[in-house]
N, C-alpha and C positions, 0 to 999 in steps of 0.2 A: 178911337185913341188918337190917329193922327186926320182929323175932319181936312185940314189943309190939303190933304193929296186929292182930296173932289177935286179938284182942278184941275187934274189931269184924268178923268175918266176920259174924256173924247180923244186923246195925244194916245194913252195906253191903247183901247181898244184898237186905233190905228195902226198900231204897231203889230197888236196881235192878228191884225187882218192882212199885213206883210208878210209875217213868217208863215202867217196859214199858206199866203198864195205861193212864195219860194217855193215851201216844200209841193205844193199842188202841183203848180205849174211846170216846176223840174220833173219831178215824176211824169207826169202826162207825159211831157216830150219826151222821153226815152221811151216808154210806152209807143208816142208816134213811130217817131223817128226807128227803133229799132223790134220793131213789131213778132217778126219770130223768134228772137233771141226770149225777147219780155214773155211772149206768150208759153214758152217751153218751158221759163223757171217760175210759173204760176199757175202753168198747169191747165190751160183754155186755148183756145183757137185765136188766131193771133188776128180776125174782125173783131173779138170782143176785146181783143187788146188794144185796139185801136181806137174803136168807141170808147172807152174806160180814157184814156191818153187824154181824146178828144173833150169828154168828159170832166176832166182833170184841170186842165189846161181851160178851157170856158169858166168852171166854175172858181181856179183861183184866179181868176182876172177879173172876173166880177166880185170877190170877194175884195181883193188888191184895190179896186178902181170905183169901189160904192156904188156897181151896176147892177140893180135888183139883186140888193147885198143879200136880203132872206133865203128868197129864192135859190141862189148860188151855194149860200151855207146848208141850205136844208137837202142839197143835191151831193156835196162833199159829202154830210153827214149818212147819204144813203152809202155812197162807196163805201166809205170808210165800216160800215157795217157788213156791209158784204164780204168786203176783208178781212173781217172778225169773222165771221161766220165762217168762213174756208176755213181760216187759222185752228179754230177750236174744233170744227165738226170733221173736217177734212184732212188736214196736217194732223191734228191732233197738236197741235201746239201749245205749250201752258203758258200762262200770265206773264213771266217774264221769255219764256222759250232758251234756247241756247243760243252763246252769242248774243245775249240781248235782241231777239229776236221773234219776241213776243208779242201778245197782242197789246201791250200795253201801251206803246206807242201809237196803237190804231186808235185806243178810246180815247187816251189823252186828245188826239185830232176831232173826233166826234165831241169832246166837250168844248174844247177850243173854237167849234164853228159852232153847238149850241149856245154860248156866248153872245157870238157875233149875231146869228140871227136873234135872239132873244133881244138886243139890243138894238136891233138894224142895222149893227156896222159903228153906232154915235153918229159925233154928228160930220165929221169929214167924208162925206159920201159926194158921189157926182151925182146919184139921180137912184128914188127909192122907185 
């Protein structure tokens, strides 16, 4: 319908590999940064909160920055499943949850980085 917006497939993607890494890279760091706080309202040991941070934090900066863009997104897309998985088998959380605090936000992130890997990021990358 509208063929003109091709032209902005590499500009969009770009974009959407920003908001991936904000939200990654904040999270991680609080993750870091506040290790037993994070670990006690998720429920793990606050090393696995740390690796997860760290995790976090690597993988939206490689996503952010076009650094073995796939690789980064297909490692986001593991947490982010993990994070599903607690949600639904563990919390028992539903689709939207209360509070907006569902897993729906989690998949939405998993689609957002199958995207990006599917795509390699386009073409504003520093290095595949």
């Amino acid at each position: 319908m509208f063929p003109q917006l091709a032209q902005f497939i590499d500009l969009s993607l770009l974009l959407l590999r920003l908001m991936v890494a904000a939200v990654f890279v904040t999270s991680g760091w609080i993750h870091v940064k506040y290790p037993k706080e994070r670990a006690k309202s998720i429920g793990m040991p606050p090393s696995v909160t740390i690796f997860l941070g760290v995790a976090e934090v690597a993988g939206g900066l490689g996503v952010a920055l076009g650094v073995l863009t796939q690789l980064a997104a297909i490692g986001l897309i593991l947490i982010m499943l993990g994070a599903i998985q607690r949600k639904v088998f563990v919390w028992h959380t539903g689709f939207w949850g209360k509070n907006a605090s569902g897993w729906h936000y989690d998949l939405m992130l998993v689609l957002m980085n199958l995207v990006i890997a599917c795509t390699d990021g386009g073409k504003y990358v520093l290095w595949r």
